[in-house]
N, C-alpha and C positions, 0 to 999 in steps of 0.2 A: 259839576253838572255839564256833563257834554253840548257843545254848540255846535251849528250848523259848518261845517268847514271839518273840523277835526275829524280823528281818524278813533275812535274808542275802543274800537275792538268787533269783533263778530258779537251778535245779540241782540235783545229787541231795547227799540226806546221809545219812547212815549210823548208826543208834543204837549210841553208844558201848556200850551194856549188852547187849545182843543180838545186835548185826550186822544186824538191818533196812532193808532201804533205804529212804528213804524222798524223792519228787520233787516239789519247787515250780513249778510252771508259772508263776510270775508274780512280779515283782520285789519286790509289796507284799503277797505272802502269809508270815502268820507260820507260826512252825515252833510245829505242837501237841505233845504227846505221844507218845512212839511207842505205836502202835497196839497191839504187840506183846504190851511189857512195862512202859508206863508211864514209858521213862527219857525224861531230860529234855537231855540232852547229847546231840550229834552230829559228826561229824565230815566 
């Protein structure tokens, strides 16, 4: 389960806490916070 800091890949993820989606364009972008509600897990 990708968290907030890591790097997972280009793709979409999803805030565990809210249901947010949220998209990486790029294989070496980290995953921030969700926008939303601050959570740090995704799926």
């Amino acid at each position: 389960m990708p968290k907030t800091g890591e790097k997972p890949g280009a793709g979409q993820y999803t805030c565990k806490e809210c249901g947010k989606t949220l998209t990486l364009d790029d294989e070496t972008d980290k995953l921030p916070p969700c926008s939303n509600c601050g959570g740090t897990e995704f799926k």
